[in-house]
N, C-alpha and C positions, 0 to 999 in steps of 0.2 A: 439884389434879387433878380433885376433884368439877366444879370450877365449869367447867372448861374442858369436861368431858363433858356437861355440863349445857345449854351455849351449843351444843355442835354438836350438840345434840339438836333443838335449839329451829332452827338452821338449815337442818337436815334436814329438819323440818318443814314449811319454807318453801321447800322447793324449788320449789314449784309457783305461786309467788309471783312477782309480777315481780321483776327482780333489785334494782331501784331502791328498793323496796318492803324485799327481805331484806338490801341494804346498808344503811338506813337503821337498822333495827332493830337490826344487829351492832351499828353505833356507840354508839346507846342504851346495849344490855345492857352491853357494854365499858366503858360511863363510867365513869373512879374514882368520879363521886359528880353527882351532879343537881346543878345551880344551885340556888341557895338567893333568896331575898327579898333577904336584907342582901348578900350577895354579887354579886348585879345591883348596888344598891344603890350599894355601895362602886365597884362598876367604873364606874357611873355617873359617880361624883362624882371618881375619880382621872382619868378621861375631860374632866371640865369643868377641871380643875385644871391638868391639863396644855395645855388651852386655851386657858386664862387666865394662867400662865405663858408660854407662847409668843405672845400676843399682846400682853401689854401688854411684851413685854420688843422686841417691835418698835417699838411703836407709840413708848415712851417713848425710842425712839433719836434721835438728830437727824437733821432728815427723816421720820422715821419715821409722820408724819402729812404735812408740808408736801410732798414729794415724793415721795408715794403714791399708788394709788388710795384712799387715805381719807383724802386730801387735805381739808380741811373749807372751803367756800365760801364767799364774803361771804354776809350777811344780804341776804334780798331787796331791804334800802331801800338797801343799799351800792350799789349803782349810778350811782341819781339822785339820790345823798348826792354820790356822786366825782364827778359830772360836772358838779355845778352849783357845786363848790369846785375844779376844776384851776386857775382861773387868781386864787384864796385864798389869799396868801402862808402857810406853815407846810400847807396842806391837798395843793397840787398834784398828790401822787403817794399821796391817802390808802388808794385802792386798794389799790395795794401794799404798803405800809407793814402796813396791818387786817391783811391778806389772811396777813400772815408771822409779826405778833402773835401771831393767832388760832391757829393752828396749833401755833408755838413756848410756848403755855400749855397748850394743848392733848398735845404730847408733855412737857411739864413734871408734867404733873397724871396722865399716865400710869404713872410713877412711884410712883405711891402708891395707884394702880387696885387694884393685886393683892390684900393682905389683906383690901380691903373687900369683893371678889368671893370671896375663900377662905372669907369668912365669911358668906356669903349661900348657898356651895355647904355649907359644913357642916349649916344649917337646913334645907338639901332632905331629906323624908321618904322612907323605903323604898315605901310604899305605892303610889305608883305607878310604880315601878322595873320593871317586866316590860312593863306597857306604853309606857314610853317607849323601852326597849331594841329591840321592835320596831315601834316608829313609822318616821317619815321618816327621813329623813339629819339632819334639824335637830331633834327631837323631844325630845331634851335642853336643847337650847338655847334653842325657845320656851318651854318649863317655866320654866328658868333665868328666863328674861325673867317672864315671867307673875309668879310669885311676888316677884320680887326688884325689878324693874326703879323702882318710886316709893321704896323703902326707898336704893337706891342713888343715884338721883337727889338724894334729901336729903343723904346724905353726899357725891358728889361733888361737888355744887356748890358748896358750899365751898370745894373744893382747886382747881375751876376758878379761880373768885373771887380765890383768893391769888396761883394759875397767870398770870393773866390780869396781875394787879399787878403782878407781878414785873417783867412785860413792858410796862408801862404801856398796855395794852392798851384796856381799860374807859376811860382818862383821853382818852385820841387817839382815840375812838371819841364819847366825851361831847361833848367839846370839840365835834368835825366835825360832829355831828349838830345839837347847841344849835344852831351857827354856821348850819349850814343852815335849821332851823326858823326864824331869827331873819331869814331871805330875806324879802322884801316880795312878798308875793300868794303864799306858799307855803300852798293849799288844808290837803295832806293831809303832814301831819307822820310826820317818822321816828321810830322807836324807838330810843332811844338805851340799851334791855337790851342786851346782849352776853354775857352769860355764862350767861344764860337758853337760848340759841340756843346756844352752843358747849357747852354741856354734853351738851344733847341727842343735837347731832350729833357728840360723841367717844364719848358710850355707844350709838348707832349705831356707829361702827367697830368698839368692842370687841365688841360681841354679834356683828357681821358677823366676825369675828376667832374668836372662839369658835367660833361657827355653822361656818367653816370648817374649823379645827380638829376638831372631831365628825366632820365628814365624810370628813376623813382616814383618821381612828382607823378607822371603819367601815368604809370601804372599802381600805384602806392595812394590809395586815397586818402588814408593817414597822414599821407607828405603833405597835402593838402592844406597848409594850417591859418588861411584868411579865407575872406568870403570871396574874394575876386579870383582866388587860385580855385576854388570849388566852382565858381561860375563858367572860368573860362575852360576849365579843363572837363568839365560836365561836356563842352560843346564838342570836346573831341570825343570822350568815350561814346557818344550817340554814331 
C-alpha cells in the first residue's frame, strides 16, 4: 500500500508536466525491475539465435538457396568460360549445370552453419550489449559480422569444400576452366577457385538471413516469443 501511495504522490506532482513526460515516468517507477547488462546481453544473443535457427533452417532446404533470392550467381569468369565452351562436347550447358552445383553445396553446407554460428554468438561479450540494442535495426548483426565473420570463414570453408565434392562441383568447374585456359590466344585467364567464391557468397546470405531476422524481432512484437526477448526489446522500443 506504501508503494502505491508513494507513486501517486510522485504523479501528483507531475501534474503540471506534460502528460507524455508523467506517462513515461509511471512506466519507469512501475517497472518490476531495470534491465540489467547480462540481460540486454542474453536477449541479444537468444535474438541472433533465433536468427540463425531460422535462417539456415531455410536456406539448408532444397531450393532454399537455388530458387531464392539468395540464389548464389556464377563467378564472374563463368560467363566467357560458358560461352566459349557451348559448342565442347561434355561443357555445352556448363552454365547451368555450375549454376545448380553451386547452390545445391551451398544448401548442403547450410546444414552444418548453425553450431558454428551458435558458437561464435556464445563468445559475444555483454559489454557492448546496451549499445547495440539501441543501434540500427541491424546493429546486432553487424557486431555479429565484425567480430566473427574471418573465424567463420575458416571453419566454413571447409564444409563448403566437402559441400561442393559432394556435388562434384569444384571437378566440372576445374575441368571447364583448365579446358578454357588451354583456348589458343586466350589473353586473360579464369579462375578456376570456386569454393573461395561460394563460400563468400553463402555467408553473405546468412548474415543477410540474420540481419533480417533482427529486424523482425525489433520491429515484430509477435517475434517476441520469451519473456526476456519482451523485456529487453521493450527497452529499445522506449
Amino acid at each position: 500500500m506504501k508503494k502505491y501511495t508513494f507513486l501517486l504522490l510522485i504523479a501528483l506532482g507531475l501534474v503540471a508536466c506534460d502528460p507524455k513526460d508523467v506517462q513515461k515516468t509511471m512506466e519507469i517507477l512501475t517497472s518490476s525491475s531495470e534491465l540489467t547488462q547480462g540481460e540486454a546481453g542474453a536477449g541479444l544473443k537468444e535474438a541472433l539465435n533465433l536468427g540463425v535457427s531460422h535462417g539456415t533452417s531455410l536456406l539448408s532446404a532444397k531450393d532454399g538457396f537455388f530458387k531464392s533470392q539468395y540464389k548464389i550467381l556464377l563467378p564472374p569468369d563463368a560467363q566467357k568460360v560458358a560461352n566459349k565452351l557451348q559448342n565442347v562436347p561434355g561443357f555445352t550447358k556448363v552454365e547451368d549445370v555450375i549454376l545448380e552445383k553451386i547452390n545445391r553445396g551451398a544448401e548442403d553446407a547450410a546444414k552444418k552453419a548453425k553450431p558454428i554460428f551458435v558458437a561464435a554468438i556464445k563468445q559475444m561479450t555483454f559489454q557492448d550489449a546496451f549499445d547495440i540494442l539501441m543501434g540500427g535495426d541491424d546493429a546486432a548483426t553487424k557486431y555479429l559480422k565484425k567480430a566473427t565473420y574471418n573465424q567463420l570463414y575458416k571453419e566454413f570453408n571447409p564444409v563448403i569444400i566437402n559441400s561442393l565434392d559432394k556435388y562434384q562441383a569444384r571437378k566440372y568447374w576445374g575441368d571447364a576452366v583448365n579446358t578454357y585456359n588451354s583456348i589458343p590466344f586466350i589473353s586473360n585467364k579464369a579462375n578456376p577457385d570456386l569454393d573461395g567464391y561460394v563460400t563468400e557468397q553463402a555467408l553473405k546470405s546468412l548474415f543477410l538471413m540474420v540481419q533480417k531476422e533482427e529486424y523482425d524481432i525489433r520491429k515484430n512484437k509477435a517475434k517476441r516469443v520469451s519473456d526476456l526477448l519482451k523485456k529487453v526489446f521493450a527497452k529499445q522500443d522506449k
